[in-house]
N, C-alpha and C positions, 0 to 999 in steps of 0.2 A: 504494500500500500504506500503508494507516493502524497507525501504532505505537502502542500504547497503554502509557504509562510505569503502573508499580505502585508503590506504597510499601509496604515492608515494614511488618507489623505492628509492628515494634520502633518502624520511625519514628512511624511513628502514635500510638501509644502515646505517644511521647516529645514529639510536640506537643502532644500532647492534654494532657500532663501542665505544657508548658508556659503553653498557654494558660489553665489552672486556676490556674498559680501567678500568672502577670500581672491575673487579676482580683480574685485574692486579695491582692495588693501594690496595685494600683488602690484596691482599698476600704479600706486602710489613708493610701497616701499622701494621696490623694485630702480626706475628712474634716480631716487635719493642715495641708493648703494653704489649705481652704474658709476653717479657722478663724484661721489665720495674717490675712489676709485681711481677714474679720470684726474682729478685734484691730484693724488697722491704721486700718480705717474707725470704729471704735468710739471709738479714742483722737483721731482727726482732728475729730470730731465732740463729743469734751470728753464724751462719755457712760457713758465706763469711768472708772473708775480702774485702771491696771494697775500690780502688785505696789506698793501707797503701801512708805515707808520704815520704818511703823512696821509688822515683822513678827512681831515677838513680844511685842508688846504681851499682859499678863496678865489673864486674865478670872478669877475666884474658881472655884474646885472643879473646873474644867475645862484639861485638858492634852492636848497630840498625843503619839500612842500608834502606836509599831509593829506592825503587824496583819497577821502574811505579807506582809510586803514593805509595808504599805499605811498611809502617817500619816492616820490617822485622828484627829478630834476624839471625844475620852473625857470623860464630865460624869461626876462623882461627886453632884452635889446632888441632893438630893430635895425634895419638897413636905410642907407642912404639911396639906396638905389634898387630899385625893388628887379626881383627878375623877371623876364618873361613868360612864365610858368608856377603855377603850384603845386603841383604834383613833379614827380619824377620816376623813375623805377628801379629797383635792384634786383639784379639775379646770380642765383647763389650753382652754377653745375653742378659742383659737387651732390647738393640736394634734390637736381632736376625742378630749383626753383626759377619760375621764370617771369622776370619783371610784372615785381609787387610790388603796388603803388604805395610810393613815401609823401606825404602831406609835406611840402615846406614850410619851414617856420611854425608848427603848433606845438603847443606843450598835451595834446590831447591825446593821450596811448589808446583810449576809448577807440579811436576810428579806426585804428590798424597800425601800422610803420610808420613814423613822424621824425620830422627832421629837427635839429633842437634848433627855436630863432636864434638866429645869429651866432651860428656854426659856419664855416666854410659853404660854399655850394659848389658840387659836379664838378672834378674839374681846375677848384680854387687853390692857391695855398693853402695850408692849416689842414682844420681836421674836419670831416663831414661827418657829422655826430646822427647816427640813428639809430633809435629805441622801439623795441617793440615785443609783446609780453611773448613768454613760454609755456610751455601747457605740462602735462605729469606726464603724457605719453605721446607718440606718436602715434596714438587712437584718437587721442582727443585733441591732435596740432589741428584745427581749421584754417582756415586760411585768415582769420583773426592771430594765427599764432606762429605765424614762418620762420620765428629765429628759433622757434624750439628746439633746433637741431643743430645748433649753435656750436655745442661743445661738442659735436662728433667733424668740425673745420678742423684740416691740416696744416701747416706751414708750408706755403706756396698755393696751398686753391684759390682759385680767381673769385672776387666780387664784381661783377660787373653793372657798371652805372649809365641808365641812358637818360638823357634832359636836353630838351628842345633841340632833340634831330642830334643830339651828341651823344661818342659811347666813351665812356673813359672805363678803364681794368683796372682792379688793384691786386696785390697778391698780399695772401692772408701773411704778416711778419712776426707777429703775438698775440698772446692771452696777456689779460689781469682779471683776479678773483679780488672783489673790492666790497667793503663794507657800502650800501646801501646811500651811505652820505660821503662819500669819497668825491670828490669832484676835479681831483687832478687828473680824471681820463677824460677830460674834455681836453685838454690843451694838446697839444701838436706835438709830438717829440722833439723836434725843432722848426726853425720858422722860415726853412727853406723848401721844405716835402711838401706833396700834395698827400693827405692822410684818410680816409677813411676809418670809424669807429663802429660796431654792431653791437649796441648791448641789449640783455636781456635777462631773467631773474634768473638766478642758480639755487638750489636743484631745481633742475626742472620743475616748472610749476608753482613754488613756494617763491617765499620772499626773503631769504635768510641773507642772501650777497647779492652780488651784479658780473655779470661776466663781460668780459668787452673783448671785443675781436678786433684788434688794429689791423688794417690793410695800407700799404702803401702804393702809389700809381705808378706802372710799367709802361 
């Protein structure tokens, strides 16, 4: 005589609910280990800097700003000359990302990729500062989230920038792992380069640091 055991609906239910919540905790944990990780091999290898000492270093018209919970970099400067364009686009190969629109001049991360007012523009000396959030996985990068995959960039992949019928390339030269309120990755390495900057929140998803990609133009 063969028994056949049943599981009540309730149980069932209550695994099902269980194993929804473990791959939900999975895609959280999971992303915060990869990058713990990535840090550790980044600074063994002299390629980061993580959090330098000078974190409140002051940059003119620009301050961190409490935004629902969220420090954000706030630029008050404007231009003397405004450009021909508000928009521009970045694309990342390495990611098969392909020109995502960057707002110039907003302090708003709400719309997507923003350029910080009075950064460099496309092209300029200095540095082309662009922020835009991260997500916990590449489940949930939408296209609100394109630097999510920030931290899997190598040394030498290409950024490419196109603005008003112009492409300029940069290739990826550094990381910095920086405290939230760090504001010396806005300035330029020196005040001869054309620079490009990517940042975005590290680990993935959370708010804990800020990652910045320095690209320089080829």
């Amino acid at each position: 005589m063969i028994t056949v055991l049943r599981r009540s609906p309730g149980k069932l239910l209550a695994l099902g609910f269980l194993s929804i919540g473990t791959i939900i905790l999975m895609q959280v944990v999971l992303p915060v280990v990869s990058f713990q990780v990535w840090q550790l091999q980044q600074s063994y290898q002299s390629q980061v800097l993580v959090s330098p000492k000078r974190t409140n270093e002051r940059v003119l018209g620009i301050s961190v700003q409490n935004r629902d919970n969220f420090p954000a970099f706030v630029s008050l400067n404007s231009r003397e000359t405004q450009p021909n364009y508000t928009k521009f686009s970045v694309s990342i190969p390495r990611f098969k990302i392909e020109k995502s629109e960057v707002l110039v001049d907003s302090n708003d991360l709400s719309q997507g990729l923003v350029h910080l007012p009075g950064s460099a523009l496309p092209g300029e000396k200095g540095n082309v500062f662009i922020s835009g959030h991260s997500a916990l996985s590449s489940l949930f990068a939408l296209k609100s989230a394109p630097f999510a995959k920030l931290p899997d960039l190598k040394k030498g992949d290409q950024i490419i920038i196109e603005a008003s019928g112009s492409k300029f390339v940069y290739e990826v030269s550094g990381f910095k792992v920086v405290d939230p309120s760090n504001l010396s990755v806005l300035v330029a390495p020196d005040d001869r380069g054309r620079y490009v900057s990517l940042m975005t929140c590290v680990p993935p998803g959370l708010n804990f640091k800020r990652l910045v990609v320095l690209g320089k133009m080829i």
